[in-house]
N, CA, C and O atoms as a MOPAC input file, in Angstrom:
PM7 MOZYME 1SCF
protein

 N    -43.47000 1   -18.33900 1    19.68500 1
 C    -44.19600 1   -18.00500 1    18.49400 1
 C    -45.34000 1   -18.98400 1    18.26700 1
 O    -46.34300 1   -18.59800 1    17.66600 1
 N    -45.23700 1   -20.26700 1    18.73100 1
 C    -46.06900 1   -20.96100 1    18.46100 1
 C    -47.28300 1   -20.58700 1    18.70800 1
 O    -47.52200 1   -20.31600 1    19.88500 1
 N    -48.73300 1   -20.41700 1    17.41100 1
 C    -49.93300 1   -20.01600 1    16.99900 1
 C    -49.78900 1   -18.84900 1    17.93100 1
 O    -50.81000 1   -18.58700 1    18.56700 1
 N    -48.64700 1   -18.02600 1    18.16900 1
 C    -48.70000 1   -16.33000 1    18.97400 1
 C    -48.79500 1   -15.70100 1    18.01600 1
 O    -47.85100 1   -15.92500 1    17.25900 1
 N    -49.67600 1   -14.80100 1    17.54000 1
 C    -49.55300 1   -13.84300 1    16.13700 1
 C    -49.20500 1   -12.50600 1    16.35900 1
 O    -49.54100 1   -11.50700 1    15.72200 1
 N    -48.19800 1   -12.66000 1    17.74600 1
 C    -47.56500 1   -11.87400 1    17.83600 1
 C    -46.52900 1   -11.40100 1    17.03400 1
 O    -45.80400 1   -12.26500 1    16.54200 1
 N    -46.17700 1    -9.69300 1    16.67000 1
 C    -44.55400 1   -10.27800 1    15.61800 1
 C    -43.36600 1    -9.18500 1    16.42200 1
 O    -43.47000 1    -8.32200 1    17.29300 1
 N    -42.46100 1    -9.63000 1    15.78100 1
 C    -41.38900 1    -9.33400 1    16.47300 1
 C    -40.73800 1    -8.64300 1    15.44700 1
 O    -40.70300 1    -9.14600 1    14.32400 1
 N    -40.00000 1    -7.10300 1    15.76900 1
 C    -39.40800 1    -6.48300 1    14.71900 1
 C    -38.06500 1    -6.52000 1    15.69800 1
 O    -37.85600 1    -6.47300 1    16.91100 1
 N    -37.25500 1    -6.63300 1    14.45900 1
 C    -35.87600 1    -6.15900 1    15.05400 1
 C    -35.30200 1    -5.28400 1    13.90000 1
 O    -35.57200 1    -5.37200 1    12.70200 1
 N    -34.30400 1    -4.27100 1    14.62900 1
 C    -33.58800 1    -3.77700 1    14.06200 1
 C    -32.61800 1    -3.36900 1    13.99300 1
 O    -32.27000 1    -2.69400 1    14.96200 1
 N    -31.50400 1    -3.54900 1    12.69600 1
 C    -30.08600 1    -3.86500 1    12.70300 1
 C    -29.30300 1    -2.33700 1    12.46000 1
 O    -29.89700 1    -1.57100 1    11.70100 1
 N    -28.36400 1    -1.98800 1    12.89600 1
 C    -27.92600 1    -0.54600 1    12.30600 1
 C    -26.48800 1    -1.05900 1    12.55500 1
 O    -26.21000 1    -2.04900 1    13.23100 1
 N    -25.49600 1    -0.14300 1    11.83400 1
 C    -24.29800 1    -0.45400 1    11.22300 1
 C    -23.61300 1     0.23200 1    10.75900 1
 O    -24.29400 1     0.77300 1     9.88700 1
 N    -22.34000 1     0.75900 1    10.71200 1
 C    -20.99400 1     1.37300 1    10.25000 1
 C    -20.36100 1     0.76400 1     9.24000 1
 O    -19.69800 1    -0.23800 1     9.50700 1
 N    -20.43900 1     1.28000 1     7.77000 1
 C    -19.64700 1     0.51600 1     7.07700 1
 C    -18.11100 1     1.17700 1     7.15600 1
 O    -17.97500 1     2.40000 1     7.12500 1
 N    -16.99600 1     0.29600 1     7.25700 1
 C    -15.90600 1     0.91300 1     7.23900 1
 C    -14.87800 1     0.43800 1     5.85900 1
 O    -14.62000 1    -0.68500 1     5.42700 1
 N    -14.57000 1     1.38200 1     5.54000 1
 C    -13.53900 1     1.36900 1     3.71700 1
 C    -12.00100 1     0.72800 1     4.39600 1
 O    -11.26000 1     1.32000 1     5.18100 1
 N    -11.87800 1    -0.18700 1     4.01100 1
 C     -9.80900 1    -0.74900 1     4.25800 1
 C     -9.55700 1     1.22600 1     3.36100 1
 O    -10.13300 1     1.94900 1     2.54800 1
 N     -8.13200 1     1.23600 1     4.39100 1
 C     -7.67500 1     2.10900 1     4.03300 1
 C     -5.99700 1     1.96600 1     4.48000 1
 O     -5.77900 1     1.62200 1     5.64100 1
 N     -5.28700 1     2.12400 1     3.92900 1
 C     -3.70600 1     2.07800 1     4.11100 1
 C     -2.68300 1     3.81400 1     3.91600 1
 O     -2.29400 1     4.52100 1     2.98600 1
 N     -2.63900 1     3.81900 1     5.13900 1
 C     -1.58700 1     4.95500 1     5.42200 1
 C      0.06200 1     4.82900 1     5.31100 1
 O      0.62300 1     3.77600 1     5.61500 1
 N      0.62100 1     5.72400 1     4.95500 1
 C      2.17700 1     5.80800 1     5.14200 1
 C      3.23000 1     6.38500 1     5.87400 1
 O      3.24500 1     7.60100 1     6.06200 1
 N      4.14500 1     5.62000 1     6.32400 1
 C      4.73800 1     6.49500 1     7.42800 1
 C      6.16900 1     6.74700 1     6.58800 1
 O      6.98400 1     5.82900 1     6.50000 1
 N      6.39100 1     7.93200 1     6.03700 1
 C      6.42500 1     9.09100 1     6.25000 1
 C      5.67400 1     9.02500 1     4.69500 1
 O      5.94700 1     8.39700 1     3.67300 1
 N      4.53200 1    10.05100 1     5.07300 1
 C      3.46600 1    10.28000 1     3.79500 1
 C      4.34800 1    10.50000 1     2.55800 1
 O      3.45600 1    10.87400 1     1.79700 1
 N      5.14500 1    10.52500 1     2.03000 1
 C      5.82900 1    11.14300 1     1.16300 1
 C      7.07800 1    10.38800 1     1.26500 1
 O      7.53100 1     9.96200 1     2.32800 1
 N      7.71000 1    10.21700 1    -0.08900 1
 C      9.32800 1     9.94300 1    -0.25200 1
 C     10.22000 1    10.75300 1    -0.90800 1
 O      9.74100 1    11.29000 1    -1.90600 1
 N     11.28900 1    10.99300 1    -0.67900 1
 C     12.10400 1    12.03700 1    -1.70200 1
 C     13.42300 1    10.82000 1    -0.51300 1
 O     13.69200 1    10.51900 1     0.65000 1
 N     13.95800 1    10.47100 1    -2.52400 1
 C     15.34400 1    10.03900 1    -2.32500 1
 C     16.30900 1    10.87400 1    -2.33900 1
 O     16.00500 1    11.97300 1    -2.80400 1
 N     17.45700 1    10.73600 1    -1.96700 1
 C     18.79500 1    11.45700 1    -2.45900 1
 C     19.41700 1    11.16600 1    -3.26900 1
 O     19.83300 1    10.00700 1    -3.27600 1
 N     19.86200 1    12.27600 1    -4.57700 1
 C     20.73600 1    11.75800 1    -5.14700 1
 C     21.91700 1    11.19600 1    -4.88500 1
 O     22.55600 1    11.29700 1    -3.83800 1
 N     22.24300 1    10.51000 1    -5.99600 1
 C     23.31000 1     9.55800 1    -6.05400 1
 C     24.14500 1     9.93400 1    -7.29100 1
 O     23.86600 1    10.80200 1    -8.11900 1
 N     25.37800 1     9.00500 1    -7.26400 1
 C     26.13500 1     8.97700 1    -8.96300 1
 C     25.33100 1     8.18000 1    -9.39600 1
 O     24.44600 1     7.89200 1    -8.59000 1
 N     25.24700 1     7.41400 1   -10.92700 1
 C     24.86700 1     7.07000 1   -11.70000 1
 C     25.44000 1     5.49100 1   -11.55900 1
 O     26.64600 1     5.27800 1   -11.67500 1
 N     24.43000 1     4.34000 1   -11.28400 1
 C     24.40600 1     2.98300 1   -10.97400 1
 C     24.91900 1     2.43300 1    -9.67000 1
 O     25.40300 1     1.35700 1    -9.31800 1
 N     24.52800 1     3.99200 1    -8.87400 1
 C     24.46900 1     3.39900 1    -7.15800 1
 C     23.48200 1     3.84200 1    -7.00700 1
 O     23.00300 1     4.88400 1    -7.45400 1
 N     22.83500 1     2.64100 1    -5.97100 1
 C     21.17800 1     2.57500 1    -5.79600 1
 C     20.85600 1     3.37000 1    -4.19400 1
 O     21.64800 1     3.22000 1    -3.26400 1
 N     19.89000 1     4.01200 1    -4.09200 1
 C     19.54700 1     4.63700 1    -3.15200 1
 C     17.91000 1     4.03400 1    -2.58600 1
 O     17.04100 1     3.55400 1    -3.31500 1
 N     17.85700 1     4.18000 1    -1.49600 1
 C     16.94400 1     3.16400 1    -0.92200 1
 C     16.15300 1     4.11600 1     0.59500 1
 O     16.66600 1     5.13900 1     1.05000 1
 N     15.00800 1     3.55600 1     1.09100 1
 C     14.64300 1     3.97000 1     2.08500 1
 C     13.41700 1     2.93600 1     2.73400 1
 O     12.73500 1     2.15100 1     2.07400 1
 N     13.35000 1     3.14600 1     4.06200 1
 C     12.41600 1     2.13300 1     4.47900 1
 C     10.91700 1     2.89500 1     4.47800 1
 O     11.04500 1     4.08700 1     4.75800 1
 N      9.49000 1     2.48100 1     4.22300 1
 C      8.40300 1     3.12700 1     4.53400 1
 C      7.87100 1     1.70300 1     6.00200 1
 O      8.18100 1     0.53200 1     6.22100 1
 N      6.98000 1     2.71300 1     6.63900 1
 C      5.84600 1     1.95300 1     6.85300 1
 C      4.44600 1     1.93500 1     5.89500 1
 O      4.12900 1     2.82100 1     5.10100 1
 N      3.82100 1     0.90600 1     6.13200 1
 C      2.50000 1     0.67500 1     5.34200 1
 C      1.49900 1     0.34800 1     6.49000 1
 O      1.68500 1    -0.67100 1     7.15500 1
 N      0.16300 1     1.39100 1     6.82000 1
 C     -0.34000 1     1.39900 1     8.00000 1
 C     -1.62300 1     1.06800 1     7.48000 1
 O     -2.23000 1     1.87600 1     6.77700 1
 N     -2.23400 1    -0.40600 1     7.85500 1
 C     -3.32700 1    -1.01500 1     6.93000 1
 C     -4.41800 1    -0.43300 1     8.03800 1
 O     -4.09200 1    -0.53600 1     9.22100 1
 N     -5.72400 1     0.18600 1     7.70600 1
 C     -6.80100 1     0.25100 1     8.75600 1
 C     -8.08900 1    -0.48400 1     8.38200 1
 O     -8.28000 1    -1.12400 1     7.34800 1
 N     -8.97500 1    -0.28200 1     9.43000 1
 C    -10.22500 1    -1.49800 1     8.99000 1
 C    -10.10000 1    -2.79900 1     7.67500 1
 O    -10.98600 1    -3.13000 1     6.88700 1
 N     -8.64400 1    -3.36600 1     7.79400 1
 C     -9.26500 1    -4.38400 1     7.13300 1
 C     -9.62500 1    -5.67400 1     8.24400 1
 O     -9.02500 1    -5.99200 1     9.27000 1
 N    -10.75300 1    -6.22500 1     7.65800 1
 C    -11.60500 1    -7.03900 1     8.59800 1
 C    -10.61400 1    -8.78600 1     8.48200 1
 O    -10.45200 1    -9.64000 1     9.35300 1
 N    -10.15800 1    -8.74300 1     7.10400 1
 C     -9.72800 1   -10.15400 1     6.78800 1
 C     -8.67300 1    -9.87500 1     5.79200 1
 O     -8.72200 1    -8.92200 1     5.01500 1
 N     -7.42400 1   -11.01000 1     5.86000 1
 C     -6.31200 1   -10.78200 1     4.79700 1
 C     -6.56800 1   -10.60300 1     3.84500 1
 O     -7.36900 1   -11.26300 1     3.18300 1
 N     -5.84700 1    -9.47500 1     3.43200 1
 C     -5.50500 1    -9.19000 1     1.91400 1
 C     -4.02100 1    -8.78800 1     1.89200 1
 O     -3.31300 1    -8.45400 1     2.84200 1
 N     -3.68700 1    -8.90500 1     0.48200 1
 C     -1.75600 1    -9.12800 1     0.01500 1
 C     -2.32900 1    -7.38000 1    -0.72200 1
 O     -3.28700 1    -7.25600 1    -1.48600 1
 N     -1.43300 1    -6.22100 1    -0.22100 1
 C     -0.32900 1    -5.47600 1    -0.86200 1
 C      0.19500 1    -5.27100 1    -1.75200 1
 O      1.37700 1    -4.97900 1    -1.57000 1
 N     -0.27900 1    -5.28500 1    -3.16200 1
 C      0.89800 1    -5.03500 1    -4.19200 1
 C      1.00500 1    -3.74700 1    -4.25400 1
 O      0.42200 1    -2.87200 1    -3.61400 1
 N      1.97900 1    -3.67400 1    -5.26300 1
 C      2.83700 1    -2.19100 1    -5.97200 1
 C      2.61400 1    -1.94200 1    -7.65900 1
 O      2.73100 1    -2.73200 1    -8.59600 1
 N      2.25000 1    -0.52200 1    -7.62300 1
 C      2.54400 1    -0.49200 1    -9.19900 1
 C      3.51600 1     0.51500 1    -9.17000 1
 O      3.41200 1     1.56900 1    -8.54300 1
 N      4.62300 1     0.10900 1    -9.98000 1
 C      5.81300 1     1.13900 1    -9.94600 1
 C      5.51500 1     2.17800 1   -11.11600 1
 O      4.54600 1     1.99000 1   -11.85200 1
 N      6.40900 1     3.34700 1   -11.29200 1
 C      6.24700 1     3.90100 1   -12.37600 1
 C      6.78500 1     3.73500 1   -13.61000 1
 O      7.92600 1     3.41400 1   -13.27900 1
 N      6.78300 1     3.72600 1   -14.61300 1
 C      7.72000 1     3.34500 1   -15.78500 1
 C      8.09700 1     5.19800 1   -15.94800 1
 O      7.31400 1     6.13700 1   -15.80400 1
 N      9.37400 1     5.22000 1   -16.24700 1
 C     10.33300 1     6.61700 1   -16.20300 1
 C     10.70800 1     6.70000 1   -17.99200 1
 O     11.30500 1     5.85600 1   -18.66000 1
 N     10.17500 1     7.90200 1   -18.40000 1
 C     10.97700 1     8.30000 1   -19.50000 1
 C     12.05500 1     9.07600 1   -19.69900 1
 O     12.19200 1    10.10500 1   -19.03900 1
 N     13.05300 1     8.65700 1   -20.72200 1
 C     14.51900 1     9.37600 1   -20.58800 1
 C     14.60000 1    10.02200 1   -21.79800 1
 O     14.07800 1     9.59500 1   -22.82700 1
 N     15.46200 1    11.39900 1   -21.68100 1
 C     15.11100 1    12.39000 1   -22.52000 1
 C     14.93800 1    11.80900 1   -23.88700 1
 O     13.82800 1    11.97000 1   -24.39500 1
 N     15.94300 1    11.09000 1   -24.64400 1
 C     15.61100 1     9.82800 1   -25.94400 1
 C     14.84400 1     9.27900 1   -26.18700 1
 O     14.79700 1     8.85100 1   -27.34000 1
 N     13.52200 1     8.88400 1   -25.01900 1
 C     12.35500 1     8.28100 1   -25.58000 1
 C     12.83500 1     6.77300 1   -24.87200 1
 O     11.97400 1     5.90300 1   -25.00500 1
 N     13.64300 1     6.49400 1   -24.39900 1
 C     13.79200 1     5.27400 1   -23.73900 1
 C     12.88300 1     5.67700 1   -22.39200 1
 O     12.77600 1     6.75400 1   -21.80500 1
 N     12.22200 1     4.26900 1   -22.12200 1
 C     11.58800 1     4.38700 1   -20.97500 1
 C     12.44600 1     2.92300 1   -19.69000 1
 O     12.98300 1     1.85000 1   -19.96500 1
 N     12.27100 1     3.39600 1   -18.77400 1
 C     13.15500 1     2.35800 1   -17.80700 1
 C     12.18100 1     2.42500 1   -16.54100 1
 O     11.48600 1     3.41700 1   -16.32300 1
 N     12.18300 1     1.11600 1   -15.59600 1
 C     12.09700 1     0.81300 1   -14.44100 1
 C     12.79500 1     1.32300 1   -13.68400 1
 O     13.71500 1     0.50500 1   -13.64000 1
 N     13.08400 1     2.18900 1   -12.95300 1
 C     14.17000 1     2.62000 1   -11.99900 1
 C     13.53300 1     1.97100 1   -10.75300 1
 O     14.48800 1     1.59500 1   -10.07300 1
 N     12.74100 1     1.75400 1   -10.32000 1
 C     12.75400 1     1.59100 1    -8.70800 1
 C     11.89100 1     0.45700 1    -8.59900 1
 O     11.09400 1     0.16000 1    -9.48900 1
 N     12.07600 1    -0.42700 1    -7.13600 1
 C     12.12600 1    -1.48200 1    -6.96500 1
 C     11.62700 1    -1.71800 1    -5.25100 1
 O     12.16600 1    -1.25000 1    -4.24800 1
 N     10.54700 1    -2.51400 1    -5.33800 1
 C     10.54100 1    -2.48600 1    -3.66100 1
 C     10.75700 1    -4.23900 1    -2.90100 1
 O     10.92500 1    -5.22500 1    -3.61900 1
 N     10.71900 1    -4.29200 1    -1.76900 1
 C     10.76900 1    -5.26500 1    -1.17700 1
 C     10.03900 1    -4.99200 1    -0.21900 1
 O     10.13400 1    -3.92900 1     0.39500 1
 N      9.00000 1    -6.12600 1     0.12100 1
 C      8.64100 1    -6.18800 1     1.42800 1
 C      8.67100 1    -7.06500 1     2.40900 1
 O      8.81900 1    -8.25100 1     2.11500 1
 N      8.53300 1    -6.65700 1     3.82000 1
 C      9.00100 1    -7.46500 1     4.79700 1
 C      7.52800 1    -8.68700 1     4.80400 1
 O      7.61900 1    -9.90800 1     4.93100 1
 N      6.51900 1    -8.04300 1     4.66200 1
 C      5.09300 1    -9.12100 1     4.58900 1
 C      4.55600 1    -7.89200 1     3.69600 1
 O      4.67200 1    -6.66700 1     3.64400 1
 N      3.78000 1    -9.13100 1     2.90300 1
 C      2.46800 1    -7.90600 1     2.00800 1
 C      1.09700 1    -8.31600 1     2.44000 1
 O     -0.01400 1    -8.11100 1     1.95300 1
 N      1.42000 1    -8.81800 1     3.27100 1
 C     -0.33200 1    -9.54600 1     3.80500 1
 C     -0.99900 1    -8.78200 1     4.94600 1
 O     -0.47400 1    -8.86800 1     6.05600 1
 N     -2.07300 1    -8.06100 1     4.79800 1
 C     -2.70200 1    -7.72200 1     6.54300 1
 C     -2.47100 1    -7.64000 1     7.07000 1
 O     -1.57600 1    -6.80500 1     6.93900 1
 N     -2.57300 1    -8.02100 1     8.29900 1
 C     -3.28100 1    -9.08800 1     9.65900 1
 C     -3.44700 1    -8.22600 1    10.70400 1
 O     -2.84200 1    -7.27300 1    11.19700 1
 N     -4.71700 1    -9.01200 1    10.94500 1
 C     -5.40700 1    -8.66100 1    11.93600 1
 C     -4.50600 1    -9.11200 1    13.22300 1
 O     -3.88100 1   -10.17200 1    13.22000 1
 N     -4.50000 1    -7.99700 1    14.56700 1
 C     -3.95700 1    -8.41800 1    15.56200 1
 C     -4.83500 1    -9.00500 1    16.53600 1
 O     -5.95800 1    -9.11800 1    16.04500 1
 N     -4.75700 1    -9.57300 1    18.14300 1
 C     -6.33600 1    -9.86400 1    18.51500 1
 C     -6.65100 1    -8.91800 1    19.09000 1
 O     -7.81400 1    -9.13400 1    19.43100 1
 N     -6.16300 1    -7.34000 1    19.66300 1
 C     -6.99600 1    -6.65700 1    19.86200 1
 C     -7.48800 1    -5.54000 1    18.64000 1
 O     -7.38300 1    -4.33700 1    18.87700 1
 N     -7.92700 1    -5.92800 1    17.57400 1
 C     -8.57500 1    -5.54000 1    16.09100 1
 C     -8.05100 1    -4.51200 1    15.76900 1
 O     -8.73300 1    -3.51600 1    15.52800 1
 N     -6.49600 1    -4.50900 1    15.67600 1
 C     -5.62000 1    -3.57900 1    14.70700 1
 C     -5.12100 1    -4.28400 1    13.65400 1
 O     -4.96300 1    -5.50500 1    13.67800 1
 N     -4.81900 1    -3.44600 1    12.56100 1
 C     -4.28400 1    -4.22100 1    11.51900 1
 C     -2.28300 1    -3.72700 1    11.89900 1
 O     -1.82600 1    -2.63600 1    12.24200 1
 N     -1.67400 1    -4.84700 1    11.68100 1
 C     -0.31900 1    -4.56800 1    11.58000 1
 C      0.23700 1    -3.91800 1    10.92000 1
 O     -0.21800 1    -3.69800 1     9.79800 1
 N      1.20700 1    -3.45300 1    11.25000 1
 C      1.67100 1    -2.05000 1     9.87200 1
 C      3.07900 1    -3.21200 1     9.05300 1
 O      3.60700 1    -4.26300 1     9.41600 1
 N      3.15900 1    -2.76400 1     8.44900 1
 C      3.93300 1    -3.31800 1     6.84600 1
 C      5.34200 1    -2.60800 1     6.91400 1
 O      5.44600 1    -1.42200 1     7.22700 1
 N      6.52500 1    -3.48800 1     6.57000 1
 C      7.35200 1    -2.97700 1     6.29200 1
 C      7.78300 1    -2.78500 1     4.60000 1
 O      7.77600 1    -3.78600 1     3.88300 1
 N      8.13700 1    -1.49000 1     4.05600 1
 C      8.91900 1    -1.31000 1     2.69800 1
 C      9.81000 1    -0.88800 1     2.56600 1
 O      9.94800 1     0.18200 1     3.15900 1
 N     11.09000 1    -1.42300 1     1.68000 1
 C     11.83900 1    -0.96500 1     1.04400 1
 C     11.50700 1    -0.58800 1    -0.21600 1
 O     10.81700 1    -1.22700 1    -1.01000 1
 N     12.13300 1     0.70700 1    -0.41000 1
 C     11.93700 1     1.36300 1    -1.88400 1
 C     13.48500 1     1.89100 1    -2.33700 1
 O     14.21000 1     2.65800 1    -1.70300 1
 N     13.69800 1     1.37200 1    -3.36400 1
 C     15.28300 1     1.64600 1    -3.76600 1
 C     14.77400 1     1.87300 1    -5.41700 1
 O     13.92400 1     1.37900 1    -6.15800 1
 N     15.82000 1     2.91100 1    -5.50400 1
 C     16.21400 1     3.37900 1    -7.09900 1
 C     17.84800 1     3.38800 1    -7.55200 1
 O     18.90300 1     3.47000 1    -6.92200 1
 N     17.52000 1     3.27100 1    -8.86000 1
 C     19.18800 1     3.00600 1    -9.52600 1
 C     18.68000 1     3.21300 1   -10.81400 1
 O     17.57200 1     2.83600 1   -11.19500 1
 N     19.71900 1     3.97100 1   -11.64200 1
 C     19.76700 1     4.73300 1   -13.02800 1
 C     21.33700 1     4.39000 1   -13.29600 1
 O     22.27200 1     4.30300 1   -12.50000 1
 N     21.27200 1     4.19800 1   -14.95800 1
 C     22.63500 1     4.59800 1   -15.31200 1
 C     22.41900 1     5.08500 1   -16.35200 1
 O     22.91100 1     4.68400 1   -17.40700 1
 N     21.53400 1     6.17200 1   -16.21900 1
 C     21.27700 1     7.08200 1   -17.03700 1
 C     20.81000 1     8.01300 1   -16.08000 1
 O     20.18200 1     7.55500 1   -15.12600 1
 N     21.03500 1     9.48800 1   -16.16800 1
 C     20.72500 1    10.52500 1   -15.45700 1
 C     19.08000 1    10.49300 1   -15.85400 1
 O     18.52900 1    10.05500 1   -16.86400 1
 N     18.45900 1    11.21500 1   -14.50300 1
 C     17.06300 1    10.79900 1   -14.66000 1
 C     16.72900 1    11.89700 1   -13.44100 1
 O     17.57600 1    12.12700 1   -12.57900 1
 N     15.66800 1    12.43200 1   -13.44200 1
 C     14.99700 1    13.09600 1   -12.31700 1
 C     13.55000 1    12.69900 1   -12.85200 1
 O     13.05900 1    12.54000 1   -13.96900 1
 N     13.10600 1    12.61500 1   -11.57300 1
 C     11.58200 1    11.98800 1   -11.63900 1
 C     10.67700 1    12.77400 1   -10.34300 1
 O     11.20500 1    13.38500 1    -9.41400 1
 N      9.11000 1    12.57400 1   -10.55900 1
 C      8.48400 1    12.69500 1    -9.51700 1
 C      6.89600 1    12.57100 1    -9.84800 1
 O      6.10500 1    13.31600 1   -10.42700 1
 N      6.81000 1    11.59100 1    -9.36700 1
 C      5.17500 1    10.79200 1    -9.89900 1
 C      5.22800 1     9.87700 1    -8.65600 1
 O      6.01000 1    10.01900 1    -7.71600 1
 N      4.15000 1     8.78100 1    -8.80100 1
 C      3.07800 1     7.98400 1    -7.49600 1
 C      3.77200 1     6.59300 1    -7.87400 1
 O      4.21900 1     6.27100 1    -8.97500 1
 N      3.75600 1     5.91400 1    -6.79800 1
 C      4.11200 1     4.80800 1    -6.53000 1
 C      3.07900 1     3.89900 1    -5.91200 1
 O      3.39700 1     3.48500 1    -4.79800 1
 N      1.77900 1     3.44700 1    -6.43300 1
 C      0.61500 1     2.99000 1    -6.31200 1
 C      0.86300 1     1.65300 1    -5.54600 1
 O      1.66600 1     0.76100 1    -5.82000 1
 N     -0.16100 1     1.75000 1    -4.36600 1
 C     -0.21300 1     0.59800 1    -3.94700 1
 C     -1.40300 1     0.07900 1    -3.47200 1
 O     -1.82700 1     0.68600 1    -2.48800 1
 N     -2.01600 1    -0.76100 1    -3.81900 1
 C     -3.65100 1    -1.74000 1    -3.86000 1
 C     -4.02800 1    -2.89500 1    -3.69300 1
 O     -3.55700 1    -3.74800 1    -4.44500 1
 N     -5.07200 1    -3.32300 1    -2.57800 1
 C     -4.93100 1    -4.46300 1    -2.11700 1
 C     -5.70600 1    -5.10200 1    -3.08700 1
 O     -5.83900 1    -4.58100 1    -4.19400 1
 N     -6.53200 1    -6.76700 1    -2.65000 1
 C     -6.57500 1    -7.57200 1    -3.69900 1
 C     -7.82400 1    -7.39400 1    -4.43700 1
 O     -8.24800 1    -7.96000 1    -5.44500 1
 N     -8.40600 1    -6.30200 1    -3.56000 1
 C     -9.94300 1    -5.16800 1    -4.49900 1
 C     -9.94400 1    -4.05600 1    -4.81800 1
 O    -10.87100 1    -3.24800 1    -4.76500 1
 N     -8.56600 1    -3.88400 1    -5.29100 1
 C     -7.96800 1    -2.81900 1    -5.78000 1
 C     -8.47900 1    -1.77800 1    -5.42400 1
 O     -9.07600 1    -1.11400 1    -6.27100 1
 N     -8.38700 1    -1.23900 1    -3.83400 1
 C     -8.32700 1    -0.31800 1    -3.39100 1
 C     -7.15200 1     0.51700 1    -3.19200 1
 O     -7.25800 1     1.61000 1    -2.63500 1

């Protein structure tokens, strides 16, 4: 470049890609149970394009009972809630437990939200 008044263009082009998290098996349906035995199942959580860690949370549902009482019934655990990148640029899939317990009769069926730390 030096006193060259030559110029130089460059140009950048690019794919933006959205984090997106899949489920293995898209859908849950528990089995009933009696009343204050808990029923449970494992998901996968299938994280895609995320570039860098992010943590997994859950928003559960709050359940109303015919009285107007509202309750927590279900409960998860996870094996990791974090990302990660593998080194050939997959994200690792996630293990969940999802368990419910009532001791009150209850039928339900609503979303079990889950969003990483930009609340996607």
């Amino acid at each position: 470049l030096d006193d060259n008044p030559s110029h130089y263009k460059i140009t950048l082009s690019g794919t933006v890609k959205s984090p997106k998290i899949y489920f293995d098996p898209p859908f849950l349906m528990l089995m009933p149970v009696p009343l204050g035995v808990k029923t449970e199942t494992a998901i996968s959580i299938i994280p895609q394009d995320y570039i860098r860690q992010s943590r997994i949370q859950v928003e559960l549902p709050e359940v109303e009972l015919e009285d107007g009482e509202r309750i927590y019934p279900f409960s998860v655990q996870f094996s990791g809630q974090n990302t990660v990148l593998s080194s050939d640029g997959t994200n690792k899939e996630l293990i969940c437990r999802i368990s419910f317990v009532s001791s009150r009769p209850v039928s339900f069926s609503g979303n079990i939200c889950f969003v990483d730390e930009e609340e996607n």
